[in-house]
N, C-alpha and C positions, 0 to 999 in steps of 0.2 A: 504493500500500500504506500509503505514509504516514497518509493524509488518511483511507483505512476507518481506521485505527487510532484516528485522531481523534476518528472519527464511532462509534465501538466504545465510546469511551471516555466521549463525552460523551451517549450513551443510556444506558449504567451509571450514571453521575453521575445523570444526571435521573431512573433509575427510581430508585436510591439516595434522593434527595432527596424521592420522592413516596411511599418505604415509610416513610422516618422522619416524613413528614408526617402519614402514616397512623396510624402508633405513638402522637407525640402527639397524635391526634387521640381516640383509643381511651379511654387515661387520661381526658380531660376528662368524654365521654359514661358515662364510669363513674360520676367524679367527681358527676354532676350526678345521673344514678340514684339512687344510691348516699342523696345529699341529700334528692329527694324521696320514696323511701320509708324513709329517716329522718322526715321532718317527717310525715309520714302517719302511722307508725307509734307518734312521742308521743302525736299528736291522740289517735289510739285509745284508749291506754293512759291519756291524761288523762283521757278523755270516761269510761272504764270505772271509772276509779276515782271519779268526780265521784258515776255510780251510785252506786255501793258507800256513799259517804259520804250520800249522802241517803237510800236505804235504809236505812243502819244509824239515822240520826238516827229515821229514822220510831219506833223502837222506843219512844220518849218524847215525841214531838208529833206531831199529825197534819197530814196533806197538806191545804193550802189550796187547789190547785187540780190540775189535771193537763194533757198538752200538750192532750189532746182539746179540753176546757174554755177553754182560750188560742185555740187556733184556734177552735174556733168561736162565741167571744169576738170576735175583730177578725173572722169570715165575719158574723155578723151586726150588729156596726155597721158592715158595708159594707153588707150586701143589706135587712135588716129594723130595721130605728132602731127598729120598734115591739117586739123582741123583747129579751131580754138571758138571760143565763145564771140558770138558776135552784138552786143548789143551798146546803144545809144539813148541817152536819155533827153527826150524833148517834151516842150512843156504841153500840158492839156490841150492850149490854143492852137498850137503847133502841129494838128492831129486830122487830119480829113474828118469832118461831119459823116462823113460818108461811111468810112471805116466804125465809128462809134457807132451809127443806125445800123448799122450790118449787124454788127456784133452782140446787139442786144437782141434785133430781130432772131438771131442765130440761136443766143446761150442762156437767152432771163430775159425775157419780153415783160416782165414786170417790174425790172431792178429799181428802177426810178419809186415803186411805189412799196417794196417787200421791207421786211427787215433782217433781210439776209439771208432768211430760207423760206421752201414752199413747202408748206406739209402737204397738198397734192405729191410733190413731186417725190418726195421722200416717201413715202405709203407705197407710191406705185416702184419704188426702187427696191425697199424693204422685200414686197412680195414676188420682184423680179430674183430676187438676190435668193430667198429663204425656198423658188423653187430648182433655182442650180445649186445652192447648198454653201455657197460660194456670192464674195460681191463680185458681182457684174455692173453695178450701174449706185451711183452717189448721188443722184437728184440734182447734182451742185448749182447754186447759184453762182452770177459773178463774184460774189463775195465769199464764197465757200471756195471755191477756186482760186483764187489771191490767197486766202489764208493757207492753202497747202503748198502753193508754189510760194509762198516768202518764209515757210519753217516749219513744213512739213517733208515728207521723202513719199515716192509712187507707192509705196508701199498698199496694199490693199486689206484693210484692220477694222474692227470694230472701234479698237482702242483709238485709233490713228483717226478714226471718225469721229468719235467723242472730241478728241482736241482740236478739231477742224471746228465743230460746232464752236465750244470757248471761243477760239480766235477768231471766228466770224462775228462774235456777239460783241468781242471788244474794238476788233473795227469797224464795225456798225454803231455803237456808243462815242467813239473818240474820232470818228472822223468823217465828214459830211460826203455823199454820196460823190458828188465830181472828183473830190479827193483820193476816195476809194476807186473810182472809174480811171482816173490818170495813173495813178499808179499800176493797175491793174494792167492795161494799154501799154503801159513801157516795162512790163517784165513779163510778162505770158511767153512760152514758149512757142515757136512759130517755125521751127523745124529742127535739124540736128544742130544743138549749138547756138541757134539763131533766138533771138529774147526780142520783143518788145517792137512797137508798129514802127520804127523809124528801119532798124533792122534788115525788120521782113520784107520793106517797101523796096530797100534796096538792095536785097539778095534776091527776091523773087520778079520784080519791075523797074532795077536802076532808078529809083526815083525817090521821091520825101515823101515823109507822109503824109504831110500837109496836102500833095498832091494825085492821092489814090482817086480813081475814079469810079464812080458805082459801082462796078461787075470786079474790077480790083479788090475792091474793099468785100463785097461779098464773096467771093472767092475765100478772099482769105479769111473771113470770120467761117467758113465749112472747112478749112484747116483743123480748127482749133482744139478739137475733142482727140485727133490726133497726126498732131503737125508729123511727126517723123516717115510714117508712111505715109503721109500726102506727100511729103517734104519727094520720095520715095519714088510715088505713083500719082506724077502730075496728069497724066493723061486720063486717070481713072473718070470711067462713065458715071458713078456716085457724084463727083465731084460737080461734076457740067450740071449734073442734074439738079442737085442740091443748090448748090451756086444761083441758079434761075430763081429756085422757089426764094430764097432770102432777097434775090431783089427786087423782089415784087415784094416784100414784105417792110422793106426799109424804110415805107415812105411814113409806116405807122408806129415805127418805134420810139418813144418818147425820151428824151437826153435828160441828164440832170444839170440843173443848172443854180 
């Protein structure tokens, strides 16, 4: 009887000893949680506010470059030495009317009135996307668009979406719509390398942009969803056809001013 009591006593002790081990072991794994979604959660908050700050700055200097533009900066001095970025920056006024009516007609025929997104457009992308299992298609307005091409990467994410929305919501907040359209206008990608309607005017037309002419400027707003294979396949029957329908459409797109 002794010896069970022993043995009673020293199974107590040892589970005793392995629930307090347990305990302290609970705290640490919190502990260490706890840490890094702290440090995740600065990043975040740093990273959102770095936006904020270079946005707002935008209101009084313009963007010298964008991430698009970086990256495929160092993608082409790996793959093409004979290639380099080409873009120029001129001012809003500086711009063919022509080229801006195209392009609205083309990519957000609302822009002038949205705030930044279309929840039409987004629903119809959601369930284009959730029946290939995969995105296929972003709704993007022109403002969703600028926000990924100045600090975002092509990447195709949920996540990467999410942060497009924010920085659509702070450029819509801190900078008035022509501001948003100029800038927009001088960093869009418009073929391999090529950035921005002064650029394009004169890689694809030898000319200014000031001085695109209707079917020019629509033309190249059916670029836009994706310059590099148009850049590619000028000849494409898409193109002629597309091209037609927007210029018939330019006469109703409304500017911001």
């Amino acid at each position: 009887m002794r010896r069970q009591a022993i043995g009673a006593r020293g199974t107590a002790a040892a589970a005793g000893g392995a629930l307090r081990k347990q305990r302290e072991r609970r705290p640490g794994v919190l502990r260490w949680l706890t840490y890094v979604v702290s440090v995740f959660a600065i990043a975040w908050i740093a990273t959102q506010l770095f936006y904020v700050a270079q946005i707002a700055l935008w209101n009084f200097v313009d963007p010298q470059s964008t991430a698009f533009m970086r990256s495929d900066a160092a993608r082409l001095s790996a793959d093409r030495s004979d290639l380099s970025i080409q873009h120029e920056w001129v001012p809003y006024d500086q711009i063919s009317r022509n080229l801006k009516r195209a392009i609205i007609a083309s990519e957000d025929a609302n822009f002038v009135n949205n705030k930044g997104y279309e929840t039409d457009a987004i629903l119809q992308a959601w369930e284009k996307n959730k029946k290939r299992g995969h995105i296929v298609r972003g709704g993007s307005t022109i403002t969703q668009q600028l926000a990924r091409n100045l600090f975002l990467s092509r990447e195709q994410s949920y996540i990467r979406k999410g942060q497009e929305f924010v920085i659509t919501w702070m450029l819509e907040t801190l900078l008035d719509k022509e501001r948003i359209f100029e800038i927009y206008l001088n960093s869009v990608e418009w073929g391999n390398g090529v950035y921005g309607a002064q650029a394009a005017a004169r890689y694809y037309y030898r000319t200014a942009a000031a001085k695109l002419t209707p079917w020019q400027s629509a033309r190249l707003a059916v670029m836009l969803p994706r310059p590099r294979y148009f850049d590619a396949h000028r000849n494409s029957a898409y193109l002629a056809q597309r091209t037609a329908v927007i210029a018939r459409r330019m006469g109703a797109a409304e500017l911001p001013h």
